[in-house]
C-alpha positions in Angstrom: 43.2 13.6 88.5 39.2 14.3 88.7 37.5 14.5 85.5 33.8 15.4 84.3 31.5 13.0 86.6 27.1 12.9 86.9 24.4 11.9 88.6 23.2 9.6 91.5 20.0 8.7 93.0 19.2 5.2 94.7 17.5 4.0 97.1 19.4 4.1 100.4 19.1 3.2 104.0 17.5 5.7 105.7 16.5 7.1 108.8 13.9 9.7 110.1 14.6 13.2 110.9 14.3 16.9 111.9 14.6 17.8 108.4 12.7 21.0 107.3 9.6 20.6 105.6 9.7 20.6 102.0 7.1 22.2 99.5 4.0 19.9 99.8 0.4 19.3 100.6 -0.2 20.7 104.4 -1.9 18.4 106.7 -1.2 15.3 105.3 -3.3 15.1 102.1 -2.9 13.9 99.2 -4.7 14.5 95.7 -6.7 12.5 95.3 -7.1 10.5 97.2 -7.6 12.2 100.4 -5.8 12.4 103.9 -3.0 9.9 104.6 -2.8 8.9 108.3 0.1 9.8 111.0 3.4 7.7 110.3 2.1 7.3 106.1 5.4 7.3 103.7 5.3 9.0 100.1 7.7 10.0 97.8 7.3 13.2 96.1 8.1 12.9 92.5 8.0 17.0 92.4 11.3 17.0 94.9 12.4 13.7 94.3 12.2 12.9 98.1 10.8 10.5 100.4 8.4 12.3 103.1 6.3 11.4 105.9 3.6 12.5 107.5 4.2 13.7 111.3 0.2 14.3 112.2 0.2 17.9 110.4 2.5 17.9 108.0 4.7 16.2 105.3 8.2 15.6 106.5 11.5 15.3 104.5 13.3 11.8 105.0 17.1 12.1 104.9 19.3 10.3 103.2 21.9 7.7 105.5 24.7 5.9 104.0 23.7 3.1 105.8 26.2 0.4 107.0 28.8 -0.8 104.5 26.7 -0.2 101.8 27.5 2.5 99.6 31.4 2.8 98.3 31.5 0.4 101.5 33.2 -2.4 99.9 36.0 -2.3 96.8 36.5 -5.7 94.5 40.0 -5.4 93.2 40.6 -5.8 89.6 43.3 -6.5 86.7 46.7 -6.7 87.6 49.3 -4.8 89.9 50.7 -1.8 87.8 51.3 1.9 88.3 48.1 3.3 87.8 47.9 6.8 87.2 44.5 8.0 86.1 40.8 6.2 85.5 37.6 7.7 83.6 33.9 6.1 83.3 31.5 6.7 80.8 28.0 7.7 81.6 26.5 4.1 82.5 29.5 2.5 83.9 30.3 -0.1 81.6 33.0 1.4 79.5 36.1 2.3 81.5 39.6 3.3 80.9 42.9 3.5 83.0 46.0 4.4 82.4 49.4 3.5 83.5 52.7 5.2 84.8 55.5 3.7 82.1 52.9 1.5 80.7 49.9 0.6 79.1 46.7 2.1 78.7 43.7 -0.8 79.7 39.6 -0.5 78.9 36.9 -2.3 79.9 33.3 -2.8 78.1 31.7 -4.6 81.2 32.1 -2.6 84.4 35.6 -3.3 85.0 35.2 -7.0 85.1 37.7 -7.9 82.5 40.3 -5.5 81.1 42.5 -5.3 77.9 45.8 -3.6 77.1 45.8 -1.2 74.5 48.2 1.7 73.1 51.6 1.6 73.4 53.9 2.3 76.4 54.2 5.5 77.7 54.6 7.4 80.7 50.4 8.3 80.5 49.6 10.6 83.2 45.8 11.1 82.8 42.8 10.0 80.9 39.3 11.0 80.5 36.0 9.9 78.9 33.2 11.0 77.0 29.1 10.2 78.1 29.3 7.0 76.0 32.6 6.0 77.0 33.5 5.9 72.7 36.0 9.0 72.7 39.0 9.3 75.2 41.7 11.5 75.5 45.2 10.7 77.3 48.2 12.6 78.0 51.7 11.8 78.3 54.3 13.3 80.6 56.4 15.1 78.6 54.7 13.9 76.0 51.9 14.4 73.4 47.9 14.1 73.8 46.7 10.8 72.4 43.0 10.5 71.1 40.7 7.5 70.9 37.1 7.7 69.0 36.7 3.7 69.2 36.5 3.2 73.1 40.3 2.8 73.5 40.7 0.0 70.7 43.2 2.9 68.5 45.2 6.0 69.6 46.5 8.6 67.2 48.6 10.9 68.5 47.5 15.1 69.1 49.2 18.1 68.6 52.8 18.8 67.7 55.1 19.6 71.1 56.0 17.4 73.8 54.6 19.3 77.2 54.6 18.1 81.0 50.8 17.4 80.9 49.7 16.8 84.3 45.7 16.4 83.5 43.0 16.6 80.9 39.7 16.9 80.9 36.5 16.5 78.2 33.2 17.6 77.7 30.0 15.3 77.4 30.4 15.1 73.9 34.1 14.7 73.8 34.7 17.5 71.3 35.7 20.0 73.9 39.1 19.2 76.0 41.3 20.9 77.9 44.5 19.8 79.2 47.1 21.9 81.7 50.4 21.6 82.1 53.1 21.7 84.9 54.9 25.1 85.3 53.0 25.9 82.2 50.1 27.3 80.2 46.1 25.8 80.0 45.6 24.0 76.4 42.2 23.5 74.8 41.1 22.0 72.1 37.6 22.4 70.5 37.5 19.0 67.8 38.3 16.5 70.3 42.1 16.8 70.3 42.8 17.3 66.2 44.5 20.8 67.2 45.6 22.5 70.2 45.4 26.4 71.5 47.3 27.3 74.2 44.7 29.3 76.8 45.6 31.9 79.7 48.9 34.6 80.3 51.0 33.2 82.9 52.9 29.8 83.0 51.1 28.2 86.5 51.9 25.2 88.4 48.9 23.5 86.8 48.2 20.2 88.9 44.2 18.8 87.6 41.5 20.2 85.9 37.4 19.3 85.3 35.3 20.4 83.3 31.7 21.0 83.0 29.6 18.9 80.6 29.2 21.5 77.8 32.9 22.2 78.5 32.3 26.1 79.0 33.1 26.0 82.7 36.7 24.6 83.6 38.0 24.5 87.2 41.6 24.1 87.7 44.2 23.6 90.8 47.7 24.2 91.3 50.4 22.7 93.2 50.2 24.6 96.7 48.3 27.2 95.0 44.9 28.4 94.7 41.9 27.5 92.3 41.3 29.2 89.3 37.9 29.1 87.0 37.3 30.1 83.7 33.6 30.8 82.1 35.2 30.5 78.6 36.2 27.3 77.9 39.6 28.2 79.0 40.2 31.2 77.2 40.6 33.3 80.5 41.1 32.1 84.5 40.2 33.9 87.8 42.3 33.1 90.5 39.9 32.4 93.5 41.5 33.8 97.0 41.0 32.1 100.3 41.4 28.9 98.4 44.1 25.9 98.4 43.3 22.2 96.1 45.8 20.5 93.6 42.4 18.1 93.1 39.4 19.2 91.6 35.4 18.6 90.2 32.8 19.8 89.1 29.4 19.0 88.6 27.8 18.9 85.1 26.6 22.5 84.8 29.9 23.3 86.2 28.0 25.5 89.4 29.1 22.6 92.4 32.8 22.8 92.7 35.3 21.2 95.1 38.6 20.9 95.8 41.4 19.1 97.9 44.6 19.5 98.8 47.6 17.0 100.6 47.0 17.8 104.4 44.2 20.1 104.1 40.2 20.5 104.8 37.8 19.8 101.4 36.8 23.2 99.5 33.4 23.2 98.4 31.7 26.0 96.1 28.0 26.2 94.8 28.4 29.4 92.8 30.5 28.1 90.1 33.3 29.1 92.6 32.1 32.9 93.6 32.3 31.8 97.1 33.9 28.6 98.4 33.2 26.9 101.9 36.0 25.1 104.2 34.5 21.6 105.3 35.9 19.9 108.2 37.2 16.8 107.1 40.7 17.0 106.9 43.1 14.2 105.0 46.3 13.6 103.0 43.8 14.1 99.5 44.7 12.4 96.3 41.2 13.2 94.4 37.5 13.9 94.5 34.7 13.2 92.3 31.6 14.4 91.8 27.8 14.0 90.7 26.3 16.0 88.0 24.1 18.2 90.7 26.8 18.2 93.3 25.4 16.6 95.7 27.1 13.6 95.9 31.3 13.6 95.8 33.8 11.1 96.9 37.3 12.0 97.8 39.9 9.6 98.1 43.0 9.5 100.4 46.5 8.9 99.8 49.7 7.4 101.3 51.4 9.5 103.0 55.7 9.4 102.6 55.0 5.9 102.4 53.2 5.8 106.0 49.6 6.3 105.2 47.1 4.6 103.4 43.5 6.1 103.5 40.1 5.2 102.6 37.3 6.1 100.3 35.2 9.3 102.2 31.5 9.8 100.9 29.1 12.6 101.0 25.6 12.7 99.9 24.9 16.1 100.9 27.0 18.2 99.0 29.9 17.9 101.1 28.8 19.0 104.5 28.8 16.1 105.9 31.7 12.9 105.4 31.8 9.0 106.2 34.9 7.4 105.7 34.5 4.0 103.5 36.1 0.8 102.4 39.6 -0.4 102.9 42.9 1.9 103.5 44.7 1.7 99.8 47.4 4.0 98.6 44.6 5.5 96.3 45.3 7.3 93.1 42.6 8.4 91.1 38.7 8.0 91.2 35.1 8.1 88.6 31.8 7.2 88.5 28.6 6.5 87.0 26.0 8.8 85.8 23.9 7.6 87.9 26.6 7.1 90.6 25.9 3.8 91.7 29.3 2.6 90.2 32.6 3.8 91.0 36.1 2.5 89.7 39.5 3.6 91.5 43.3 2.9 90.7 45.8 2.7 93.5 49.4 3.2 93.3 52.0 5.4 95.3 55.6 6.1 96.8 56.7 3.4 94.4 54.7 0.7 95.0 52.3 -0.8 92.8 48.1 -1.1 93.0 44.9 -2.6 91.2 41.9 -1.3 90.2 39.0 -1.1 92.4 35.3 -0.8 91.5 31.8 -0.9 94.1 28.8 0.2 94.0 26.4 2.8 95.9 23.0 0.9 95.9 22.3 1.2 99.6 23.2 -2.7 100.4 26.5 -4.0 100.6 27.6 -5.8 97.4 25.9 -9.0 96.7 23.7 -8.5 100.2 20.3 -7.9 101.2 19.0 -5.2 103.2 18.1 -5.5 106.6 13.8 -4.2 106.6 13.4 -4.2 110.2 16.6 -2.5 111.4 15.2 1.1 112.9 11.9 2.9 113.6 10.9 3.8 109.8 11.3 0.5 108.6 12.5 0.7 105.9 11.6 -1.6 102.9 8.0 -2.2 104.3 5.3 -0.2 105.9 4.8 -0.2 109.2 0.8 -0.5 110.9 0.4 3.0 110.8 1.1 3.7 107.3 -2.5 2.9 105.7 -0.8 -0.5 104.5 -0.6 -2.5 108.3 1.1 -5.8 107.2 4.2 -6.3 109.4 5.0 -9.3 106.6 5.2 -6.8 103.7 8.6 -6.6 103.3 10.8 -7.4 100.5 12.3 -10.4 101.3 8.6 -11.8 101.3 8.2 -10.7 97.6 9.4 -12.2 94.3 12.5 -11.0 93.1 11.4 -7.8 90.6 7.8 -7.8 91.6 6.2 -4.6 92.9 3.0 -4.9 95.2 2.3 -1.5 96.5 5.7 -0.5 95.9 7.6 -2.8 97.5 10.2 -4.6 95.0 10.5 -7.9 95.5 14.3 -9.9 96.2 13.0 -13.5 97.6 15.4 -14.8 95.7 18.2 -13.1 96.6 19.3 -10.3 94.7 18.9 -6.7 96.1 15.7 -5.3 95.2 15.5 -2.8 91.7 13.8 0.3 92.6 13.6 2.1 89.6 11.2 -0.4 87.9 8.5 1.7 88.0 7.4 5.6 88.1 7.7 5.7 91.8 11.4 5.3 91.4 11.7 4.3 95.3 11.3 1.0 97.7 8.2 2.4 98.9 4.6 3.1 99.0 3.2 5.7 95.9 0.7 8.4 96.9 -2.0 7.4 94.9 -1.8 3.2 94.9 -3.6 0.9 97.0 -4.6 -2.6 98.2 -6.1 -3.5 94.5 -2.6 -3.6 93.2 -2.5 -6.7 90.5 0.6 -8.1 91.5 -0.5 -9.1 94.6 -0.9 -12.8 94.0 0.1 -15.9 96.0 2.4 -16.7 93.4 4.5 -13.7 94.2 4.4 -13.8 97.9 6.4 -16.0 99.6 5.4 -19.3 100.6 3.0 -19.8 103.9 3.5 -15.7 104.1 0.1 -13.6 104.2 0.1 -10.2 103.6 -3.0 -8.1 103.2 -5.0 -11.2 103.3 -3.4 -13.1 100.1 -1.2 -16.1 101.6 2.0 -16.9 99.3 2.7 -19.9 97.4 6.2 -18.9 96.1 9.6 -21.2 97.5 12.7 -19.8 97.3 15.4 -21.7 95.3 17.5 -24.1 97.4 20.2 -23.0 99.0 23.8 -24.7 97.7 26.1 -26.3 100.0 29.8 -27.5 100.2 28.8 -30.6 98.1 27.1 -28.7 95.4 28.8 -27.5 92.2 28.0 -24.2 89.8 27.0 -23.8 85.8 28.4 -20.8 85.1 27.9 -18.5 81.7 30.6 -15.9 81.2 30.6 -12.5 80.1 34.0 -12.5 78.7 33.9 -13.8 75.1 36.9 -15.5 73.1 37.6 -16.6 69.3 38.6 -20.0 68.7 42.2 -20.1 69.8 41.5 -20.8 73.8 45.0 -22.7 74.6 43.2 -25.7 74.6 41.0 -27.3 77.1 43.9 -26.3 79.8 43.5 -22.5 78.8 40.0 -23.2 78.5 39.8 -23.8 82.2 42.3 -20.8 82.9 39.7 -18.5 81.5 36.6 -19.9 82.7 38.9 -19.7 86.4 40.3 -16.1 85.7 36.5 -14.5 84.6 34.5 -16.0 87.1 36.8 -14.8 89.8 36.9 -11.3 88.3 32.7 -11.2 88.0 30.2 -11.3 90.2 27.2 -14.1 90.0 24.5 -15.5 91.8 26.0 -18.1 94.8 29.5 -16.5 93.9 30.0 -15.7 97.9 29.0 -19.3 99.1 31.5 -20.7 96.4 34.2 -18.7 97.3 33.7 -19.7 101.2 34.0 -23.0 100.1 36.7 -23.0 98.4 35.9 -23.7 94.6 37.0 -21.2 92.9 40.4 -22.5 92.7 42.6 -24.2 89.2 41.2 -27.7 89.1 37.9 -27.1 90.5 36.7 -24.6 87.4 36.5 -26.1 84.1 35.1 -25.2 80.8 32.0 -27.0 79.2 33.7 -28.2 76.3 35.4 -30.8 74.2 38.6 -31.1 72.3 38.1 -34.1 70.4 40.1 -36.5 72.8 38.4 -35.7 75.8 34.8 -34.3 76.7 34.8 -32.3 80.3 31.7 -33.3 82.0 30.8 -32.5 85.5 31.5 -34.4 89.1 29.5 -37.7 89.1 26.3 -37.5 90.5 26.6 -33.6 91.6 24.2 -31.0 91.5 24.9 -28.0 89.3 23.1 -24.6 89.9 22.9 -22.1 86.9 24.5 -18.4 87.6 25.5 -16.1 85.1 28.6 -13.7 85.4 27.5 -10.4 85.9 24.1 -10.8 87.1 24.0 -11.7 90.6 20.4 -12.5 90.7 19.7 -14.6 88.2 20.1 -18.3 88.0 18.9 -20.7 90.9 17.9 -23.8 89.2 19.9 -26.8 89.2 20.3 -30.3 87.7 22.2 -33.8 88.8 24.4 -35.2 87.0 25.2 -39.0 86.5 27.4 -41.3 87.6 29.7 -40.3 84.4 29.4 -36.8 85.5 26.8 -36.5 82.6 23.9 -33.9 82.4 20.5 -34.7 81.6 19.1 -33.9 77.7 15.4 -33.0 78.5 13.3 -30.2 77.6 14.0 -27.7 79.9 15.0 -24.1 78.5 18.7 -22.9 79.2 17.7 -19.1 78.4 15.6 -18.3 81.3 15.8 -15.8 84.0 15.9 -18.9 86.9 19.0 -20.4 84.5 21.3 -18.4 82.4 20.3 -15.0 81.7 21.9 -12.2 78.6 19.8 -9.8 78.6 18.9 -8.5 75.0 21.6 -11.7 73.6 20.9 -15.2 73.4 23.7 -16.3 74.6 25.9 -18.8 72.5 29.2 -20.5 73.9 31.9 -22.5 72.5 31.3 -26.0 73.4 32.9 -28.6 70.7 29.8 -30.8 71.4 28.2 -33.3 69.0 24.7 -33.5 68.4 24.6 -37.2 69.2 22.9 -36.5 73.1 19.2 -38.9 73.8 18.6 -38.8 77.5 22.2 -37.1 78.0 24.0 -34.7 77.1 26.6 -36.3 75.0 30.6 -37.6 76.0 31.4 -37.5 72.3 33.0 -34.2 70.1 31.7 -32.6 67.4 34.0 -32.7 64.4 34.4 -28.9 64.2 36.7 -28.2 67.0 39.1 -25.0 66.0 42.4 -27.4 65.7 41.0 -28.7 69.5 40.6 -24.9 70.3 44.1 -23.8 69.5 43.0 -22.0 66.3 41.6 -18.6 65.5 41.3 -19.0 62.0 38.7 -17.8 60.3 39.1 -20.6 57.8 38.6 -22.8 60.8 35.3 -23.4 62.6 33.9 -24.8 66.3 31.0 -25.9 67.1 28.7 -23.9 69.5 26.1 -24.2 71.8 22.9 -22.2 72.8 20.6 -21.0 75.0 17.8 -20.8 74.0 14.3 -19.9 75.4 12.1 -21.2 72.8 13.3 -25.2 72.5 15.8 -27.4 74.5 17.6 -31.0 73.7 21.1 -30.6 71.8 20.9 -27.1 70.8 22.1 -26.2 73.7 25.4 -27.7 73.3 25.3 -27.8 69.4 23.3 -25.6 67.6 25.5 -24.3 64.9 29.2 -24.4 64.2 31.0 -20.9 64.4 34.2 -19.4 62.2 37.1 -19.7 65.0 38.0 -16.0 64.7 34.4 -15.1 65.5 33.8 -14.6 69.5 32.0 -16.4 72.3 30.9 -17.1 75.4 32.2 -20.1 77.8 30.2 -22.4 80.0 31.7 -23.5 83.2 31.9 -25.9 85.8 32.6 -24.9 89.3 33.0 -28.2 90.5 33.1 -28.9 95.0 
């Protein structure tokens, strides 16, 4: 079932085409500063549109999926259950699912790491408000059940059991509306405290969405046609020519869809006036959409236990379809606001599924785009775009730098390319060659571009023999299971998140029971590293950061020096500092320490607040045994854990 879904705009592969002009300067000028030569790239912040100049004019630049990389590739999450509905908040990070005879699950990070919540029931559906803090589920032949704490408590709505099939919300998560097999629309305008039953007929209600004030509704029937309702669900208008037991709407509720088992996609832009038939035809089990409409992904479903489909994407409103990712037995589907994240459950015909999430950046996850793979060349400007360096690409720029509007990724990560008020990959109208980040210490090394020749070296490259010093996202009170559960969780979250190097560990093989291990001591032993290995830092969740490394000794024994564990080249937290359990003493010189601290939460089998462990830090403003033992910490009180990912 679909619910309320927004916005996406990244920065794509792309490729030149015949696409009509849009509104803009004639001729190829530019205010001002003057005429911009034949083959010059802008982006026009008035149509939020990359153009180029084809001798006379300024030319659109269409939007291509572009290889594997948008929706291209699915990470599969949590456990196999019978999913039966998902939801996103606005950003992505706070996520809910819901299970068939089971539990409900949310996520804070993205879908990295999931925990049960609510009791079991047969939950049918689920949606989300913007900020992910109020949810509403349904029960088949149940109650509503309401959530204003992200999913950590349900109290259960209304007073009847019903045969909800799906329920939707407004942005705000006061406006909801539910429908019900063979039965009536219910809305409810306090975010689920009471219930009104809507419309005049009993209808064989199958999914509804809702637009993000929650005055326009779209709804679809078992083997029937659409209806719409202007009125928050007071009245509905049956819409003829129509067929979709899926629907979705964008935010303003005027970009509608719908699909049906064995049918073509729907699509309407008049708040469903007038719908269009598209061609792609498929055993539908959902579609999503952006908050302008322009963007939807509809997912395919098994078929009578015969068919599994795949992800299929559109970027122009639904004219045009690319089929994407693996063939699941796909359930349900949300995104982002920004639609760059995407989370899916799969399930069907009595088998069980997981649940999915990818992304929509315009480079496959975790890779790099290619900058010299068609005519435009994309990620760099070509000789006859008024900046001629063939060299001035992004993988010859610092990761996060911007010279001339190229974002930087030498070290690795995909380059961000909304860091600045161009909001593209490429070259703004009115910059040029005096641009003050383009220094030798942000090109790379033996590289000259525009007359400036680069200093900057990459970060090695880890092989086979090489190990990992990994920060987790996940955080934990006291009670770990000891250093053995230790271990299982450091194993279990590094699997489930993504980090810099995580590919090349995974190829070798180290991300396996015995070869993970927490940073940490229990009072009988201290875990230390492999003798005489060298350790690069990653962080979970941030695939770019990290890089640096150091050696152990022959006892497997880090070195206590100077150097700063919170930095962007080491382990990264954003906004947080991040502090991890680590059991450490205090007692390191040249080393870190072999010995434990006294504080230990009953050798980290306690979550007692009357109980404390000692903790490490890492900090960017001093090094030496802070980092291991900064400050002890009550052992119901959560953190982090640091881990080895030993070859």
């Amino acid at each position: 079932m679909m619910k309320r879904l927004t916005v996406i705009l990244v920065c794509l592969a792309f490729f030149v085409s015949g696409a009509p002009a849009l509104a803009a300067p004639q001729g190829c000028e530019i205010e001002p500063s003057g005429t911009r030569p034949k083959g010059a790239i802008v982006f026009n912040s008035d149509h939020n549109v990359l153009q180029y100049c084809d001798g006379t004019a300024w030319k659109a630049i269409a939007w291509n999926l572009g290889g594997e990389g948008c929706f291209g590739e699915w990470e599969a999450r949590e456990s196999d259950r019978n999913w039966s509905g998902v939801a996103s908040s606005d950003d992505g990070m706070k996520l809910v699912a819901t299970v068939a005879n089971g539990f409900i699950y949310v996520s804070a990070d993205g879908g990295a790491t999931w925990a049960e919540r609510a009791s079991s029931r047969n939950w049918v559906d689920v949606a989300s408000s913007a900020d992910g803090t109020k949810l509403v589920a349904v029960v088949a032949n149940g109650r509503p059940y309401a959530s204003t704490d992200s999913g950590a408590t349900w109290v259960q709505q209304d007073t009847v059991n019903r045969n909800w099939r799906a329920v939707a919300s407004s942005a705000d998560g006061m406006k909801l509306v539910g429908v019900v097999g063979s039965g009536r629309v219910y809305t409810s305008a306090n975010g689920g405290g009471t219930w009104q039953q809507q419309d005049s007929a009993d209808r064989a209600w199958s999914d509804v969405a809702s637009s993000a004030d929650g005055v326009k509704l779209v709804g679809g029937t078992d083997g029937g046609v659409i209806y719409t309702s202007s009125d928050s669900g007071v009245t509905w208008v049956p819409r003829a020519g129509t067929i979709a037991f899926e629907v979705a709407s964008s935010a303003d509720g005027s970009v509608l869809a719908g699909v049906n088992f064995s049918s073509r996609i729907v699509v309407s832009a008049d708040s469903g006036t007038s719908w269009t038939l598209r061609d792609v035809e498929a055993a539908w089990a959902g579609i999503a959409s952006s908050a302008d409409g322009t963007r939807l992904v509809a997912i395919d479903y098994e078929w009578d236990g015969a068919r599994k489909g795949p992800v299929y994407v559109s970027l122009d409103g639904g004219a045009n379809w690319q089929a994407r990712g693996m063939n699941v037995a796909w359930r349900d589907i949300a995104m982002s606001a920004d639609g760059k994240k995407a989370v899916a459950v799969s399930s069907g015909n009595g088998e069980t599924g997981k649940i999915y999430t990818s992304f929509c950046n315009g480079v496959s996850s975790g890779g790099v785009p290619d900058c010299a793979n068609d005519s435009t060349s994309r990620c760099m400007l070509d000789a006859d775009r008024g900046i001629g360096d063939p060299e001035f690409i992004a993988a010859n720029v610092a990761s996060g730098v911007n010279i001339l509007g190229v974002t930087g990724m030498l070290t690795g990560g995909a380059p961000d390319c909304t860091n600045d008020a161009t909001a593209t990959c490429t070259l703004d109208a009115d910059r040029d060659s005096g641009d003050p980040q383009l220094v030798a210490a942000n090109i790379a090394s033996g590289v000259n571009i525009l007359g400036v020749t680069g200093s900057l070296v990459a970060p090695a490259v880890p092989t086979a023999a090489d190990g990992y010093f990994v920060l987790t996202s996940n955080f934990w009170n006291g009670n770990l299971g000891g250093l053995s559960g230790a271990n299982a969780k450091c194993l279990s979250a590094l699997t489930a998140t993504a980090w810099k190097n995580k590919a090349v560990a995974s190829a070798n093989g180290q991300l396996v029971s015995g070869k993970v291990r927490a940073f940490l001591c229990d009072g009988t032993t201290c875990q230390n590293g492999q003798p005489n290995t060298k350790y690069f830092f990653a962080t979970a969740l941030d695939a770019i950061g990290g890089g640096d490394s150091f050696t152990t000794n022959a006892s497997g024994q880090g070195p206590n020096n100077s150097d700063l564990w919170g930095q962007a080249t080491r382990l990264t937290g954003g906004d947080e500092i991040p502090s991890y359990w680590s059991g450490r003493a205090q007692t390191g010189t040249t080393l870190w320490p072999s010995t434990s601290h006294a504080s230990r939460c009953n050798a980290w089998a306690s979550s007692a607040g009357g109980q404390s462990g000692m903790t490490g830090r890492a900090n960017t403003s001093d090094g030496g045994n802070t980092r291991w033992a900064v400050a002890t910490g009550t052992c119901d009180d959560d953190f982090h854990l640091l881990c080895f990912v030993d070859p």
